[in-house]
C-alpha positions as CSV (number, residue, x, y, z in Angstrom):
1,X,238.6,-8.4,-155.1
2,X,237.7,-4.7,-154.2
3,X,234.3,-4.2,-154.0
4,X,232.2,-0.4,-154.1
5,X,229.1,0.3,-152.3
6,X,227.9,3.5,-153.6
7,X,224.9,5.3,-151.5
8,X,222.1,5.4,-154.1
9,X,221.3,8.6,-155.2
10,X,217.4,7.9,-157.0
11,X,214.8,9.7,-155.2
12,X,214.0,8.5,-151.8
13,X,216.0,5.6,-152.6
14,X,216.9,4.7,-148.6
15,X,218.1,1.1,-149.6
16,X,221.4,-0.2,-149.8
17,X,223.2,-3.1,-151.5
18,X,224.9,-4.6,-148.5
19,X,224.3,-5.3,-144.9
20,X,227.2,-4.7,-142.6
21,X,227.1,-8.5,-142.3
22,X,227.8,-8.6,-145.9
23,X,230.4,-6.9,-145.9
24,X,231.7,-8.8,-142.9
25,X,231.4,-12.2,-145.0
26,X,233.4,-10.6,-147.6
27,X,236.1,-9.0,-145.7
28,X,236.7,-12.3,-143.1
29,X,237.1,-14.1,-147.1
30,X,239.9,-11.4,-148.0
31,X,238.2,-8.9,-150.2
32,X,237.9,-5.0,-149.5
33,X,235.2,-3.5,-149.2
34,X,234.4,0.0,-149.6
35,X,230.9,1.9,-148.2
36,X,230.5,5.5,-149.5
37,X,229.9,7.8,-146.2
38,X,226.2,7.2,-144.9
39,X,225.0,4.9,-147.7
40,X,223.8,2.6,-144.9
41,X,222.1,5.2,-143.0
42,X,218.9,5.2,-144.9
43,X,218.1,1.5,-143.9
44,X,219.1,2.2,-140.5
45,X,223.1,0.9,-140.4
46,X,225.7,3.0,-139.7
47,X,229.6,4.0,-140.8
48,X,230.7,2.7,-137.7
49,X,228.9,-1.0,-138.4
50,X,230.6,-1.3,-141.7
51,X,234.0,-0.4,-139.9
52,X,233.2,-3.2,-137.7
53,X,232.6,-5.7,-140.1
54,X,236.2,-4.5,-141.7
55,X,234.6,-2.2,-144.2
56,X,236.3,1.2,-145.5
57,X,234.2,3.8,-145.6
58,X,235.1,7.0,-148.8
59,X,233.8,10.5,-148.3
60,X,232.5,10.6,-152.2
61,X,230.7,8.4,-154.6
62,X,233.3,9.0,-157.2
63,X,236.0,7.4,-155.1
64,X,233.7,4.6,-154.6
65,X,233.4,4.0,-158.6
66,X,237.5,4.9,-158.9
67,X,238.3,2.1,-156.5
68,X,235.7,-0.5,-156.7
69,X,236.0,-3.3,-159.1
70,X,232.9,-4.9,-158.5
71,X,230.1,-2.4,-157.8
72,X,227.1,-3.4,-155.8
73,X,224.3,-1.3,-155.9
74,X,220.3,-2.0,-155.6
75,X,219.0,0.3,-158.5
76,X,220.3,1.1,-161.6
77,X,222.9,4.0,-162.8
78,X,221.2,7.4,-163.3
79,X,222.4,9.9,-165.5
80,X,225.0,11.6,-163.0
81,X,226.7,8.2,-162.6
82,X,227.5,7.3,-166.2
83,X,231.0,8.8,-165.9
84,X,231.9,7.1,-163.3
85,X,231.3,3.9,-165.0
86,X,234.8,2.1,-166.7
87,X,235.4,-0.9,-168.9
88,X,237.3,-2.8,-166.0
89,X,233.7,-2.4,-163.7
90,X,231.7,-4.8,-163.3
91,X,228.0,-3.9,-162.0
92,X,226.0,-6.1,-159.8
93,X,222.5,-4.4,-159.6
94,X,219.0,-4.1,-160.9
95,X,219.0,-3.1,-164.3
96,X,215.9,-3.6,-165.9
97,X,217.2,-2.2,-169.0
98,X,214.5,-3.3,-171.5
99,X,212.4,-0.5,-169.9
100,X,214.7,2.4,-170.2
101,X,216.7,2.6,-173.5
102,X,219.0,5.7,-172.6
103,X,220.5,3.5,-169.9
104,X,221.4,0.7,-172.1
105,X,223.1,3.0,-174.8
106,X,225.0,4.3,-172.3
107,X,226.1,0.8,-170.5
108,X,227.1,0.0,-174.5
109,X,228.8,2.9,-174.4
110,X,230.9,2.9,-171.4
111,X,231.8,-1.2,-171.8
112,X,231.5,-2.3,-168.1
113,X,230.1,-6.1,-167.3
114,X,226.6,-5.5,-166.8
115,X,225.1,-8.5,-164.3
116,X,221.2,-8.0,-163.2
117,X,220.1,-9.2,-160.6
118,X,216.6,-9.6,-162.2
119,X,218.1,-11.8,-164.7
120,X,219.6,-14.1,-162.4
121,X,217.9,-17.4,-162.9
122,X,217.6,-20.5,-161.1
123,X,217.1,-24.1,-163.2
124,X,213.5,-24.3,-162.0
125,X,213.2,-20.8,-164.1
126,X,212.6,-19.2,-160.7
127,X,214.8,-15.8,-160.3
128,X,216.3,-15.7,-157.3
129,X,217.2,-12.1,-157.2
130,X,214.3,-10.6,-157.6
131,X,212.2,-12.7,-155.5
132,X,212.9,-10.8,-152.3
133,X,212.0,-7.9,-153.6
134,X,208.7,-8.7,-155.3
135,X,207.4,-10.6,-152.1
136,X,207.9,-6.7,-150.6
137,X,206.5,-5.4,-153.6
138,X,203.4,-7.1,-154.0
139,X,202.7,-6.9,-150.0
140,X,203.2,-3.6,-150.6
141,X,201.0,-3.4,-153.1
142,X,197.9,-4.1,-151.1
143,X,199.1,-1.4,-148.6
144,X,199.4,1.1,-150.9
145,X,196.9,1.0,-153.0
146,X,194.3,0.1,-149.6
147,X,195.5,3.5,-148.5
148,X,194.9,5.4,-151.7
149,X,191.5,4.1,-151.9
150,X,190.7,6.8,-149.0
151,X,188.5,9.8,-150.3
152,X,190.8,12.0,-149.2
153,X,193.5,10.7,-151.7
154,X,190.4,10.5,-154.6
155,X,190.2,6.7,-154.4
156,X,186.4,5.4,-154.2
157,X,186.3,5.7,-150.4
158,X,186.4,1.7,-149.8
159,X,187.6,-0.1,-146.9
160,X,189.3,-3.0,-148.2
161,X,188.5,-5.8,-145.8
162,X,185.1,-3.8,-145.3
163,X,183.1,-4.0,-141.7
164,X,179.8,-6.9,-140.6
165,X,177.1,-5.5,-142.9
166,X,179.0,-3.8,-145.9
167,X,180.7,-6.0,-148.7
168,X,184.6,-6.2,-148.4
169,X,186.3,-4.2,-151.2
170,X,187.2,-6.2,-154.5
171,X,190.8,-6.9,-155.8
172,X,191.8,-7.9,-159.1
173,X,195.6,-9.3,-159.3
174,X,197.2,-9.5,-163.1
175,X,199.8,-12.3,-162.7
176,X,199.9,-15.5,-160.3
177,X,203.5,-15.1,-159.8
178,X,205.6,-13.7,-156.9
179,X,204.4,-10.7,-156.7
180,X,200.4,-11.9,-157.3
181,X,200.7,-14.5,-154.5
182,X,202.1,-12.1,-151.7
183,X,199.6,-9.7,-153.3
184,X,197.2,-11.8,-153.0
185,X,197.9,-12.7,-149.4
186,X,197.7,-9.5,-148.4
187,X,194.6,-8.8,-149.9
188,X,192.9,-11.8,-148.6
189,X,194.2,-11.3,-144.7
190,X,192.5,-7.9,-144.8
191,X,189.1,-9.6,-146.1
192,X,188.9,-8.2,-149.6
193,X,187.4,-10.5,-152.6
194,X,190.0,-11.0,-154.5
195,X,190.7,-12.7,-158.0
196,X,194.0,-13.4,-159.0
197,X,194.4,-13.7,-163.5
198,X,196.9,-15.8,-165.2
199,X,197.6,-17.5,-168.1
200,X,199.1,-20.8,-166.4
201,X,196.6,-23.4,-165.7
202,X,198.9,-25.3,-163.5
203,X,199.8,-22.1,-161.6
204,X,196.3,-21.3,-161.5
205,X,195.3,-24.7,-160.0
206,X,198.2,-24.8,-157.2
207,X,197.2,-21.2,-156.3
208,X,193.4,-22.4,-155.7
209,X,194.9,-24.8,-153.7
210,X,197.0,-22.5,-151.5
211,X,194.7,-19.8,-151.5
212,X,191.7,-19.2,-148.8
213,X,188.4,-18.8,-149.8
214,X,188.0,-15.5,-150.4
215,X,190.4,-15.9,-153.0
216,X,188.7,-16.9,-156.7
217,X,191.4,-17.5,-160.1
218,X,190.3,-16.6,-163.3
219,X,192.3,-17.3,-166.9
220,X,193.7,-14.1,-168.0
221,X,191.8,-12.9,-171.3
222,X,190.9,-9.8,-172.5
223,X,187.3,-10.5,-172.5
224,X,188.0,-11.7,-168.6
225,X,189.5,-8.8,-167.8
226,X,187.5,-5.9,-169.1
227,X,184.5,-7.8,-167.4
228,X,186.2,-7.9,-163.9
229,X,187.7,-3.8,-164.2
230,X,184.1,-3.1,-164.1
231,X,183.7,-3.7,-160.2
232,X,186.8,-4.3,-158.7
233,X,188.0,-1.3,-156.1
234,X,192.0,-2.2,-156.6
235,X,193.8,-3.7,-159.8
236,X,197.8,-5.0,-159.2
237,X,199.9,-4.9,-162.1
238,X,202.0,-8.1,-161.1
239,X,202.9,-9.5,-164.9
240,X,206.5,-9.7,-165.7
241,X,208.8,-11.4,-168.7
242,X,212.6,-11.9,-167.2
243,X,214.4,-9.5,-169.3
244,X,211.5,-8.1,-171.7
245,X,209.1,-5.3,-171.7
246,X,205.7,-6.3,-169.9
247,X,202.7,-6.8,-171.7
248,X,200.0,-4.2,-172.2
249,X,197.4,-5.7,-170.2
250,X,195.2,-2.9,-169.3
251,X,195.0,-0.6,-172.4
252,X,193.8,3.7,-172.2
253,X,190.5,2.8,-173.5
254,X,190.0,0.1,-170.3
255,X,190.1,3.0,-168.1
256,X,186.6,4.5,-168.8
257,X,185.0,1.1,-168.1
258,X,186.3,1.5,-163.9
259,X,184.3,3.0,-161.5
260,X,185.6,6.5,-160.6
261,X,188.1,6.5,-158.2
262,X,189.4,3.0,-158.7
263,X,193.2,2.6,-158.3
264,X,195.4,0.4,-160.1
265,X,198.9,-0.1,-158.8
266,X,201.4,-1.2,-161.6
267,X,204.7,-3.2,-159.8
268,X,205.5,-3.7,-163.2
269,X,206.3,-0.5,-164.2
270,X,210.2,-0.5,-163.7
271,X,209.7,-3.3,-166.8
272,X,207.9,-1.3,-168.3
273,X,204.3,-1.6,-166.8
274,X,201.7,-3.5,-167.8
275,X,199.2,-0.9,-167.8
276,X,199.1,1.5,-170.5
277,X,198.6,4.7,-168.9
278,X,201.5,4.4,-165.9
279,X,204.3,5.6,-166.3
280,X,207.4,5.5,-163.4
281,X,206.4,7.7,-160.3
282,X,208.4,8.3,-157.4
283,X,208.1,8.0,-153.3
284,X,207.4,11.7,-153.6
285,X,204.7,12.1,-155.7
286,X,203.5,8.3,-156.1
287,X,200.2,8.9,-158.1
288,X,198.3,10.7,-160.7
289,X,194.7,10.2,-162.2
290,X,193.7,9.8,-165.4
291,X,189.5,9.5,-166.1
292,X,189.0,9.7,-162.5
293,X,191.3,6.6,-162.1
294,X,194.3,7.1,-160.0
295,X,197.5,5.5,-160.8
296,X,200.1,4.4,-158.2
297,X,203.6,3.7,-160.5
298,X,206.3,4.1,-158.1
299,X,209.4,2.0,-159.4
300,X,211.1,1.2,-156.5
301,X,208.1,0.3,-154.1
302,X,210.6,-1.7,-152.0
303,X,212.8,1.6,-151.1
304,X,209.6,2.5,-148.7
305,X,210.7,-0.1,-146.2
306,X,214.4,-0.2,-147.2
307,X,215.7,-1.8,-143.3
308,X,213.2,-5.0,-144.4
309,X,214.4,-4.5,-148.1
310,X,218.5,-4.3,-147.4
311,X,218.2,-7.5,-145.5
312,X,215.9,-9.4,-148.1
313,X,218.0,-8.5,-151.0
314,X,221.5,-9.0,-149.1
315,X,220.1,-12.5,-147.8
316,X,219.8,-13.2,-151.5
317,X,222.4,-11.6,-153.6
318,X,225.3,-12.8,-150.9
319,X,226.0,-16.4,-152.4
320,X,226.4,-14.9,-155.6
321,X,228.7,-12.0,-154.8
322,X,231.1,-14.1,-152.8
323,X,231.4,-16.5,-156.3
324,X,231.7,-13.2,-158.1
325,X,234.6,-12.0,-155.6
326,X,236.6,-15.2,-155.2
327,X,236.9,-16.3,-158.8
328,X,236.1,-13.1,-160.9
329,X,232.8,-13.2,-163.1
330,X,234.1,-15.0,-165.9
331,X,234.6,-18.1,-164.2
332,X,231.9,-17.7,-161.7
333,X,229.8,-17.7,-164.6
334,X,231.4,-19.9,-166.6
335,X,231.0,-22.4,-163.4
336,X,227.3,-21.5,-162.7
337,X,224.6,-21.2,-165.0
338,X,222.3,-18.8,-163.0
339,X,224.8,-16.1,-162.3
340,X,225.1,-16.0,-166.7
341,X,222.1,-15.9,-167.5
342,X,222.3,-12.3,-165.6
343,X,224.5,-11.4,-167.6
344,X,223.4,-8.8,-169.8
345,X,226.4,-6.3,-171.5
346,X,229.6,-7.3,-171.8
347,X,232.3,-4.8,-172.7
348,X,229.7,-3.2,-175.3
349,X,227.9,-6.2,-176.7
350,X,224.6,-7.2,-175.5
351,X,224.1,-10.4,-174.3
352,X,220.9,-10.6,-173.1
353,X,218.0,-11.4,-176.4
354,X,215.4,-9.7,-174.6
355,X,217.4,-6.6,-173.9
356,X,218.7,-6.7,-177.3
357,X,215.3,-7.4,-179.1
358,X,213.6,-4.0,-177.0
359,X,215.7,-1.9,-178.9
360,X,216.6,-3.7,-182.2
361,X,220.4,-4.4,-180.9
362,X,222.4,-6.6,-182.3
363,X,222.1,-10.0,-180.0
364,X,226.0,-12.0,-179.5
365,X,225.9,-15.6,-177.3
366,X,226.7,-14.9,-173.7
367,X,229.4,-18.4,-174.3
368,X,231.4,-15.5,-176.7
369,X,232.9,-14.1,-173.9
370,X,233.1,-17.1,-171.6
371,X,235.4,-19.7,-173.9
C-alpha cells in the first residue's frame, strides 16, 4: 500500500503521524511511504531520518494527498484540505466529528473511508488510540492550568502544591477516566487537594484505591458539583462519550458561583467541551475570561509536547496501520473488531450512531460495507 504523511497544517500543530521508525516498519513490510518536506521537523525528526528508514519525502502536501492511499495524519482535515480528499482515500486520523459539523458534511461529501482513531475500541471498551494522548492531555492539564493560576496571567495567584504554613491549592477533576487519573496524578504529586467526580462507583472505588491521600472521590451530581466550584482553584474538564458530544457539566450560570480568577481547563473541548462557556482555543492564544473566570480550551493540548506526543501516538496507532496496509481496511476490519468500530464514513454514508445522531444523519450498519 502507499501510504501519505502530510505535515499538519492547524495552528501550532508540531506533531506528526509517524515516527521514522514507523515508517521503517512499514517500508522493511513492502509499503511506500511518503513524508511531505519537514512534516517531522516540528517533533524534532528530520527528511533525512525518514529517507533512512526508506521513506520518500514530496515537496507539497497536495502530492502527498495525490499519491497516498492511506493518509495518516494526527488531527483532522481543515478547510484548505478538503480538496485534496478523494473517494479512493482512506483517512487514519482524529476526527472527532461529533464536535464540528462542517467537517463531517464535507467527509460526506468527498466519500473517502473515514477511520478515527478515537473511535478505535478495544473489547474491554478501552480506546486504544486515544489513550496516549489523553495520559499527555490530562498531565498537561495540571501544568497548564497550575501556570495560569499566576496573577500575572489573572488566575487567583495560588500555588498549587502551596508551601509549610499555607493550604495547598484545590483541584476539582470531572471524569475518572484517562485523562482524570493522569490529571489527577499530577495534581496530587505537586501537593494540591484534589477530588476527582464520576458517575461510576466501581471506577470511583478502584481510584480511592490507587489514589494517595490527598486525593478524595465524590459521585458526580449537580448538587456535588456546584458545592465543590465554590472553592476549588482549578477545575479539569476530563468527561468524554466515544463518538458523541460531551455533556454540559459546568453550565454559564455555574460560573458566578467560582472565586474570581479560578481557571477551568476543558480537555474535552475537541468533543465538544464539557463546559458551557469554552469553546476551542489555540497554542497561540490559549485562554479567555468570562466573569473573572479564565478558560483554557486549547484542542490539541498534546501538540505542546509533540516529540513526547509523535512517539505515544505512533507506539499506538502502529499495529493497526500495518493491518490497514497489508490487507486493505475492508478486511482488516472485517478481521478485527476494534479497527471497525473506528470506522466512521464510508464512501458518504455514516457509520458511526453517535456521529450520525449529533447532526440528525441518517445512521447505515458498519457490516453494510463489510459483507
Amino acid at each position: 500500500m502507499i501510504l501519505g504523511v502530510p505535515k499538519e497544517i492547524k495552528t501550532n500543530e508540531n506533531r506528526v503521524a509517524l515516527t521514522p521508525g514507523g515508517a521503517l516498519e512499514l517500508t522493511r513490510r513492502g509499503h511506500q511511504v511518503y513524508v511531505q518536506d519537514q512534516a517531522g521537523v516540528g517533533s524534532g525528526f528530520s527528511n533525512e531520518e525518514y529517507i533512512s528508514a526508506g521513506a520518500q519525502i514530496l515537496d507539497t502536501i497536495e502530492e502527498v494527498y495525490k499519491k497516498g492511499q492511506m493518509i495518516m495524519k494526527v488531527k483532522e482535515p481543515i478547510e484548505s484540505e478538503y480538496p485534496l480528499i478523494r473517494p479512493d482515500h482512506l483517512l487514519f486520523t482524529y476526527f472527532h466529528f461529533a464536535s464540528y459539523e462542517p467537517l463531517t458534511k464535507a467527509m460526506i461529501q468527498n466519500k473517502p473511508v473515514c477511520l478515527a482513531y478515537e473511535t478505535v475500541e478495544s473489547s474491554d471498551k478501552s480506546l486504544p488510540l486515544l489513550i496516549p494522548m489523553s495520559e499527555v492531555a490530562g498531565r498537561m492539564a495540571i501544568q497548564e492550568g497550575a501556570k495560569y493560576l499566576e496573577k500575572p496571567i489573572k488566575g487567583r495567584g495560588v500555588l498549587l502544591g502551596g508551601v509549610p504554613g499555607v493550604t495547598p491549592g484545590k483541584v476539582m477533576i470531572l471524569g475518572g477516566g484517562v485523562v482524570g487519573t493522569q490529571a489527577a496524578k499530577m495534581a496530587a504529586g505537586l501537593g494540591a487537594l484534589v477530588t476527582i467526580l464520576d458517575i461510576s462507583l466501581p471506577r470511583l472505588r478502584y481510584l480511592s484505591d490507587i489514589m494517595p491521600a490527598n486525593v478524595t472521590t465524590m459521585y458526580s451530581s449537580e448538587y456535588n458539583i456546584r458545592k465543590l466550584i465554590q472553592d476549588h482553584d482549578l477545575i479539569v474538564g476530563a468527561v468524554l462519550i466515544p463518538g458523541t458530544k460531551a455533556p454540559n457539566l459546568i453550565t454559564r450560570d455555574m460560573l458566578k458561583q467560582m472565586r474570581p480568577g479560578t481557571v477551568l481547563v476543558d480537555v474535552a473541548v475537541d468533543q465538544g467541551g464539557c463546559i458551557e462557556t469554552c469553546k476551542p482555543t489555540t497554542h497561540e492564544n490559549p485562554t479567555f475570561i468570562i466573569d473573572d473566570v479564565v478558560h483554557y480550551c486549547v484542542a490539541n493540548m498534546p501538540g505542546a509536547v509533540p516529540y513526547t506526543s509523535t512517539i505515544a501516538l505512533t507506539n499506538a496507532t502502529l499495529p493497526y496501520a500495518i493491518q490497514l496496509a497489508n490487507k486493505n481496511w475492508k478486511q482488516a476490519c472485517t478481521d478485527s473488531l476494534e479497527l471497525r468500530k473506528g470506522l466512521n464514513i464510508i464512501n458518504g454514508h455514516v457509520v458511526y450512531k453517535g456521529v450520525a445522531d449529533a447532526f440528525n444523519l441518517p445512521y447505515v450498519d458498519v457490516d453494510t460495507f463489510l459483507k
